[in-house]
Structures are given as structure tokens and as C-alpha cells.
C-alpha positions in Angstrom: 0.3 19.3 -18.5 3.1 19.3 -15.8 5.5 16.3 -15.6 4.8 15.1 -12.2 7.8 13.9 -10.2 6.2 10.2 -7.9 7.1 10.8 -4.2 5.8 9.0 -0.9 4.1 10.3 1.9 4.8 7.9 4.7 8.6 8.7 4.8 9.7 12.4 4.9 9.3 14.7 1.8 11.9 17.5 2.0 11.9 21.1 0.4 15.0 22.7 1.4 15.0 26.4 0.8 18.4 28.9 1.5 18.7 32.5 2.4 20.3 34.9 4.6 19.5 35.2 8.2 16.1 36.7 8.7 14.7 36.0 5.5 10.9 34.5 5.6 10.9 31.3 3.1 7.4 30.2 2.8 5.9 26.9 1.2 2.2 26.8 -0.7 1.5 23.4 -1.5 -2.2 22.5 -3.8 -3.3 19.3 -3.0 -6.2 17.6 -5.0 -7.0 13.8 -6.2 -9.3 14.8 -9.5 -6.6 14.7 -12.1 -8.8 18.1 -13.2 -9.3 20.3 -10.2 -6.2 21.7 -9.0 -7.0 24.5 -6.4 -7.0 28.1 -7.0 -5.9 29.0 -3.4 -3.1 27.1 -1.5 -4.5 24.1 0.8 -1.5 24.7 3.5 1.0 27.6 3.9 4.1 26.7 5.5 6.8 29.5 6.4 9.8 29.7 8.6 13.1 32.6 9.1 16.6 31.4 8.2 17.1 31.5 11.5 21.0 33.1 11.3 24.1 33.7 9.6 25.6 30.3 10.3 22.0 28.2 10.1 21.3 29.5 6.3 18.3 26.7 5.2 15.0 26.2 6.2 13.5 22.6 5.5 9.6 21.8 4.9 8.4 18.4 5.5 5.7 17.8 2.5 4.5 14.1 2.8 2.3 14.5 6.2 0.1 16.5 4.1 0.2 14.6 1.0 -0.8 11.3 2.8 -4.1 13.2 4.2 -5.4 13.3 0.8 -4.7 9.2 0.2 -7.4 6.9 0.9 -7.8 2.8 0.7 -10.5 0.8 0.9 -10.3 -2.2 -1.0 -8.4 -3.8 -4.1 -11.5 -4.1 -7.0 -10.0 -6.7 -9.6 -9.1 -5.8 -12.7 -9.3 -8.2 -15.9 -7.6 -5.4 -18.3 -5.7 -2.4 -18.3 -8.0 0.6 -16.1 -7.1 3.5 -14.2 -5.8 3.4 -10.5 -9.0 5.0 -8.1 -8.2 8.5 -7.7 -8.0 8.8 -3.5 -5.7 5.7 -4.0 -3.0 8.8 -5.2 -3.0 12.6 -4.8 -1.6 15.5 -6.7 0.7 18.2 -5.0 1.7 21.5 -6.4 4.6 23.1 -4.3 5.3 27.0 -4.5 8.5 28.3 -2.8 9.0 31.8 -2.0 11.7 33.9 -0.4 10.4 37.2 1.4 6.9 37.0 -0.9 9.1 36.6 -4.3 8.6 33.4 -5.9 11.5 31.0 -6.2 10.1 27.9 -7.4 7.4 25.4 -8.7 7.5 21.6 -8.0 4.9 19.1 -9.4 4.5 16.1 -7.3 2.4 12.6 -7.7 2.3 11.4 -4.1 1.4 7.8 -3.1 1.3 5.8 0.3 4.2 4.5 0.6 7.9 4.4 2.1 11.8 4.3 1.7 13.5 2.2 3.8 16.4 3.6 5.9 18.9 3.2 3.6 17.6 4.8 0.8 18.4 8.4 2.4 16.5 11.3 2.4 13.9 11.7 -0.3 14.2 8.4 -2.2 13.7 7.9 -5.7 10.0 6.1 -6.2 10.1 3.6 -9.2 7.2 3.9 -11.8 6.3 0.2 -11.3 4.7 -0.2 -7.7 5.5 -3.9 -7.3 9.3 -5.6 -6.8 10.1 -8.1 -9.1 9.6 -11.6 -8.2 7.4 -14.8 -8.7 4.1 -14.7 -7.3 1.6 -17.6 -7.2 -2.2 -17.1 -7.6 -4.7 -19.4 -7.5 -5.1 -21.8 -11.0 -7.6 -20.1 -13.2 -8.8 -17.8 -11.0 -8.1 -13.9 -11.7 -6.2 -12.3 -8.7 -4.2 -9.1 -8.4 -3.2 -5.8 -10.1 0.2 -4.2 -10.7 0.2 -0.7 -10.6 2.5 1.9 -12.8 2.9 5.5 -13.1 3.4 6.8 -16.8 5.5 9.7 -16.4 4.0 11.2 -19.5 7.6 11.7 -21.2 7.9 8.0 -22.4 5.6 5.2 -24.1 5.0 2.7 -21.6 3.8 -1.3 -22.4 2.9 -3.9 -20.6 3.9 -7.4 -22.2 2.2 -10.7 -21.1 3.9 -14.3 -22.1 2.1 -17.3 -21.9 4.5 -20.2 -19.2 3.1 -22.9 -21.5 2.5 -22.2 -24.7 5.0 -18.6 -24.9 2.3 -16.7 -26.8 2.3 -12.8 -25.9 -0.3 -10.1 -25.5 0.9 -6.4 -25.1 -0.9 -3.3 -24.0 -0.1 0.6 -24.0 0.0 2.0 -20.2 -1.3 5.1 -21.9 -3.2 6.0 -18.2 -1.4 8.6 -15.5 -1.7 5.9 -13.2 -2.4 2.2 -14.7 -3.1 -1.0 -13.1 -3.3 -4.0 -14.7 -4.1 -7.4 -14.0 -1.5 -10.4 -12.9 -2.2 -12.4 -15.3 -3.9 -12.0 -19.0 -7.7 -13.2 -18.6 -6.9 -16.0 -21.5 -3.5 -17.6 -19.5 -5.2 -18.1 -16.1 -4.8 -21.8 -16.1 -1.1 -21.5 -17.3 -0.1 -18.5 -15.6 2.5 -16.0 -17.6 5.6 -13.6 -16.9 5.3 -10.0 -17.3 7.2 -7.2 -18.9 6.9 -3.7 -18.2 8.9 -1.8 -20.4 9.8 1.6 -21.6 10.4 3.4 -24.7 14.0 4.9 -24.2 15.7 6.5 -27.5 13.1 4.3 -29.5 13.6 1.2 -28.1 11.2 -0.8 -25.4 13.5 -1.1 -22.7 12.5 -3.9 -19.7 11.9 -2.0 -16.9 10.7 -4.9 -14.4 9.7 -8.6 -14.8 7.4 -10.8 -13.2 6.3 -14.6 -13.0 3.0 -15.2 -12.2 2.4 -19.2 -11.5 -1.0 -20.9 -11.0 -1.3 -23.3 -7.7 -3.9 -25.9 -8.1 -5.4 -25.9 -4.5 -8.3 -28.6 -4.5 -8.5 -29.1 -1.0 -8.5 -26.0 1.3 -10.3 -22.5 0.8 -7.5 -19.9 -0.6 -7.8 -16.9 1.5 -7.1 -13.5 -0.7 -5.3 -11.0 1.3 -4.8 -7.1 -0.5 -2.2 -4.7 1.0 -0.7 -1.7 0.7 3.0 -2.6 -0.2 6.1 -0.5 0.8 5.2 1.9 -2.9 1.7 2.9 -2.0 0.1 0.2 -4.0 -2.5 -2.6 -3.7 -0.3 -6.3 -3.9 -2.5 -9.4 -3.3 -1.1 -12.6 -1.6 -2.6 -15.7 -1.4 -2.9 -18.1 1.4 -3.3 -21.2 0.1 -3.3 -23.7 2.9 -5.4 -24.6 6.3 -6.3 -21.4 8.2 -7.6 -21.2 11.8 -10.1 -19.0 12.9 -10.3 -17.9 17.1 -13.4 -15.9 18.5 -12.2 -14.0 21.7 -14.9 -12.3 24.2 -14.4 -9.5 26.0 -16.1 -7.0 29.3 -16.1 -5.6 31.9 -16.7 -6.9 35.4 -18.1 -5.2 38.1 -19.1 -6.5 42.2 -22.6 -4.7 42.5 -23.6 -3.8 45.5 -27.0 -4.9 47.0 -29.9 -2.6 47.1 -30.2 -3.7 51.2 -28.8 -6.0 53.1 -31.7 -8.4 53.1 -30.3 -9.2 49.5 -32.0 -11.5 46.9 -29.5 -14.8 46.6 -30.3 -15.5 43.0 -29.0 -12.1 41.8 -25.4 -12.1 40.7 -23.6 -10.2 43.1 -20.3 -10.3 39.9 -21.9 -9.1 36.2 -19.9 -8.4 33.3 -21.0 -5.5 30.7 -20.3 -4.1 27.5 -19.7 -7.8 26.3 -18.0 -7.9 23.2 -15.9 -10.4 20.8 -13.1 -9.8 18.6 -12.2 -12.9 15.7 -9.0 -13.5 14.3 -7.8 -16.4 11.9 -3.9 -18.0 11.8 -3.4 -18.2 7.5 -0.4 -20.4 6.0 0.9 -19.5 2.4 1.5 -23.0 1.6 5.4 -23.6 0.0 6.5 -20.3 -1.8 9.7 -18.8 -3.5 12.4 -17.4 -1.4 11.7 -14.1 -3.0 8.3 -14.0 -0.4 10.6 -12.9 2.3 10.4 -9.2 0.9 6.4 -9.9 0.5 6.4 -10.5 4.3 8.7 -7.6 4.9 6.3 -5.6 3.9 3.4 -6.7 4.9 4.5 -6.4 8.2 4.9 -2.6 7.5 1.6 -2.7 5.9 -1.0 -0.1 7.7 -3.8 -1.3 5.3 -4.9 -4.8 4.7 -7.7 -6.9 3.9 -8.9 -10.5 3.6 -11.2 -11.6 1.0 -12.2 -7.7 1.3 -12.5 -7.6 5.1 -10.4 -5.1 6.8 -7.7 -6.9 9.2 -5.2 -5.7 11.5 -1.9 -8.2 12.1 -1.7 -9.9 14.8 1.8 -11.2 14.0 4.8 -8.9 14.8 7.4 -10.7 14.3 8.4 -13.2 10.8 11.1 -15.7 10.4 12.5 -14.7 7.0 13.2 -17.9 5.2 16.2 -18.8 2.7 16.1 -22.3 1.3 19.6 -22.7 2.4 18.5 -23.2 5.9 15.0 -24.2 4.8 14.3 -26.6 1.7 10.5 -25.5 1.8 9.4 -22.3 2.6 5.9 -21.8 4.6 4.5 -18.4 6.1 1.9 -18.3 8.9 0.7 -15.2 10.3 -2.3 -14.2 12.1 -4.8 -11.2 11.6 -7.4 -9.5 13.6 -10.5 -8.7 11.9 -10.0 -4.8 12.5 -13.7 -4.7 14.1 -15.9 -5.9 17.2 -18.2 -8.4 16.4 -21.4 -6.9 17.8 -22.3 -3.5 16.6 -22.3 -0.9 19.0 -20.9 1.7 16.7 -24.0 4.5 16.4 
């Protein structure tokens, strides 16, 4: 098996490919999601000419076609270490070939997600799809996943530490694609930290660390909202305070002209059609770390989300990003659009 290199789809993907002027570079990519049915034939051909002497490359933009084959849904909740749902990822063989000879092979593991500006072109994706941080989750109450690519080359662990009692658990990441729960089933009313490390010259090296901290919320209904984060990955945060739902209605109005001029007085001369509603809600985290400002950051850039497994679009375009030196106590509100109308018309 291939050692696939992680790329994203939603920022560019470039295969740069040099020659003399007039030669015809062409790019085959296979694309698939089973980890077990690569393609026989190519799913897209690309080619181009080096166009001249002095203009000598020829560049192929990859991730378009990557991200067609990327799908999500919804987050399911894990309670121990499974496999990431196949659509959630896709596979990507690339083939490069200069005048029909073959030049080169490139194995790719593509997910959803994005480089920011200044991470240049083609930016490195991290194995662990999640930044490091504390997140808080609602006391004994299991909540999100953490996803991580095994690049097959390395052993890769997962190490769980109890915030009370500093007990451990520890699991292999032995899956292409792992996810894993927040917190270990057993520490949901103390919460933990956890390690992902790998093996590097024999020793478990830290890779990325993470707090997770229960909340006890005993008076208002915690509101559990999945997104696609900036790698490609489900992350879950959790509004914990008062929320506020609106229900806007909607038509069209119309002045309808009277079938003769002896007209009936108790017909409405102004009807609206096509009526229709549309229901939001305004959410508040509740006080949170400083480190949220990057949750925010990309939640805003989010292009899937959910709440309490309901898809939502954002309202909210624009986010204060808080630092406690200006702000002792942090608090996020943000309001979503349930990404549907409320009476079915859709046949």
C-alpha cells in the first residue's frame, strides 16, 4: 500500500509540470472513497502545451476535483476509537505524463479543508485535524471526535489523562483515518487532556495536546453545534447558555385584477402566495478560553454546519475576536439559519 501524502481540496492543489515549448503535459488523476476500489481508468484527464520557450511549466489545479468526491452530513458520536466515514475523505492517484511518456506518480489523501493565506501554495496538512486548545463539553455528557490520519510509516497513540484523579488510558490509532472521542467514556464527569503522539526513532513523541473540561449547565438547554473546521474535519462546540429562536414569513404579493367591474367587495383585491417561513436561533457559548477566537475563526469559514444534527447556515458574518486583556470574560453569540423552509414544498 502507497504512502498517501494528506492535502485539502478547498484551497488550490498544484502539480507543476516543465518541458520545452510545445510539449503536451497531461494529468490522470483516480479518484475513489472505498479504501479498496481504486479505478482502472482515469476519472479526469487534464492536459495543456508548455506554451513557449520563455513560459516552460504548465500547472494543474487538483483539489476542485478532489472536493467533488467529499461529502458531510452529520457528526455520529463516537465513544471509542472507529474509522472516519469514507465520503468524509477521498483518495487521489495522480499520473503525469510528458508527450504520452510517463513522468510521475503521486498518492494523495484529500480532505475538506483549507490553508489560510499565509501558508503559501500547497500547505502542509497536519495528521491531527483539530488545533490545540481547551475545549469545554457538557459535564458527563459524551460530545465530540478528534480526527487523525496515520500515515502508515509511524505508530500512532492516542493518550487520555484523567483532570482529577491523573489516571491514563491509551489506544493505537492503527485506522487510515481515526476518530476518537473528546473525552474517555469513564472521565466524563472530570473531563481529561489528550495526547496524540507519534513513534519517531522509537520513542512516542507529543504531537498535539488537548484539554477537554466539563461545564455543569443545570439551567439552560446546551445546544451541540458540528462543523467542518479549517482541516476537513467534524469539531463540535457547545453553546451552553440562553438561545433565541425567530420564525420569519415570507411571499409574494400580487394586486389581482377583478373578473369585471361590478367586483365582489369581500374579495381581497392584495393576496400573497407561495407563503413560506424561514427559523433561526441567536446561541451564546457562555464564558470560554481565549483560545475560542480560532474556533470562531473558523466557523465563520465553515461551509458545513449543524445543530443538534440540523443543518444551519450562519447568519452571523462578522465576530468580535476576544482577548482577555481587553475582555476579563469571554462570551460568543452568533446566529444561524436553519438551512431549510419550514413548509415543504420540495417534490
Amino acid at each position: 500500500m502507497p504512502t498517501y501524502t494528506p492535502i485539502y481540496t478547498r484551497s488550490p492543489r498544484v502539480i507543476t509540470m516543465s518541458g520545452s515549448s510545445g510539449d503536451e503535459m497531461e494529468v490522470r488523476m483516480y479518484l475513489w472513497n472505498d479504501p479498496n476500489s481504486e479505478p482502472v481508468s482515469p476519472t479526469y484527464t487534464l492536459s495543456k502545451p508548455i506554451p513557449s520557450s520563455i513560459v516552460t511549466q504548465a500547472e494543474f489545479d487538483i483539489a476542485p476535483f478532489c472536493d467533488e468526491y467529499i461529502n458531510h452530513i452529520t457528526f455520529t458520536e463516537v465513544t471509542a476509537l472507529d474509522t472516519a466515514e469514507t465520503d468524509e475523505y477521498c483518495y487521489c492517484t495522480v499520473r503525469t505524463y510528458k508527450n504520452a511518456v510517463l513522468q510521475n506518480t503521486f498518492y494523495y489523501i484529500a480532505f475538506a479543508g483549507y490553508g489560510f493565506f499565509a501558508d503559501g501554495q500547497n500547505p502542509t496538512v497536519t495528521p491531527t485535524l483539530l488545533d490545540e486548545g481547551e475545549y469545554y463539553y457538557k459535564e458527563g455528557v459524551n460530545s465530540g471526535g478528534v480526527f487523525v490520519y496515520n500515515d502508515g510509516t509511524t505508530g500512532w497513540t492516542a493518550t487520555y489523562t484523567n483532570l482529577v484523579t491523573g489516571a491514563t488510558q491509551s489506544a493505537v490509532l492503527s485506522n487510515l483515518v481515526n476518530v476518537i472521542p473528546y473525552v474517555y467514556p469513564t472521565y466524563l464527569s472530570a473531563g481529561n487532556t489528550l495526547e496524540i503522539k507519534k513513534t519517531i526513532g522509537g520513542t512516542p513523541t507529543v504531537q498535539k495536546t488537548f484539554t477537554f473540561t466539563p461545564i455543569c449547565e443545570p439551567k439552560y438547554t446546551t445546544i451541540n453545534c458540528d462543523f467542518v473546521n479549517r482541516y476537513g474535519a467534524w469539531q463540535r462546540l457547545i453553546f451552553f447558555k440562553a438561545s433565541y429562536q425567530n420564525y420569519e414569513a415570507n411571499g409574494s404579493e400580487f394586486n389581482l385584477m377583478p373578473e369585471e367591474s361590478d367586483y365582489n367587495t369581500s374579495q381581497a383585491r392584495r393576496q400573497t402566495f407561495n407563503r413560506n417561513a424561514i427559523k433561526s436561533i441567536r446561541c451564546n457559548t457562555g464564558f470560554v478560553p481565549e483560545s475560542y477566537k480560532e474556533v470562531f475563526k473558523q466557523l465563520l469559514l465553515s461551509e458545513t454546519i449543524t445543530l443538534d444534527n440540523v443543518p444551519v447556515k450562519l447568519r452571523t458574518q462578522n465576530v468580535e475576536l476576544q482577548e482577555h486583556i481587553t475582555k476579563k470574560l469571554i462570551n460568543y453569540q452568533v446566529e444561524f439559519e436553519y438551512a431549510y423552509n419550514e413548509r415543504q414544498y420540495i417534490l
